[in-house]
C-alpha positions, 0 to 999 in steps of 0.5 A: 368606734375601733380604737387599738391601744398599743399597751393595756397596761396600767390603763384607767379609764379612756376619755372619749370626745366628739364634737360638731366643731374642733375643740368642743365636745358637744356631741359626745363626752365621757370617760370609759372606766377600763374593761367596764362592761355594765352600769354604763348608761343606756346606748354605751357598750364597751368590748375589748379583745387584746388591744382592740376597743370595740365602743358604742357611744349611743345616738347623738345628732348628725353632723357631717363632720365630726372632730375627736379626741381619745386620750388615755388615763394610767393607773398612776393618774397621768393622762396620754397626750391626746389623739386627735381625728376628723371623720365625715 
């Protein structure tokens, strides 16, 4: 997964969901601590250069389809509103 942020100041964590279905994350759910490169759990890597996010978020089930959110934590504690795709 590829995401640009458009400002990597004061960031976080990144919270990450996917899901078979809109509204559920059954495929995949977890928040990335910002720039966390070990101690992540087996099949997750995180890399960033610049803006680019560069996430390998393991092995889940097949789905045709795949609903998604990305959101963003600031340092403050307040959430980004969320971004939200479809990909097949």
């Amino acid at each position: 997964m590829f995401i640009t942020l458009a400002d990597t100041n004061q960031v976080d964590l990144i919270e990450i969901k996917l899901g078979s279905n809109s509204g559920v994350n059954d495929l995949f759910n977890y928040s990335f601590a910002y720039d966390q490169t070990t101690g992540l759990p087996a099949g997750y890597v995180w890399s960033r250069t610049g803006n680019k996010l560069i996430l390998q978020l393991g092995s889940f089930a097949y789905s045709d389809v795949q609903f998604g959110s990305v959101r963003v934590k600031q340092s403050n504690g307040t959430f980004s509103d969320a971004f939200a795709f479809v990909t097949n």
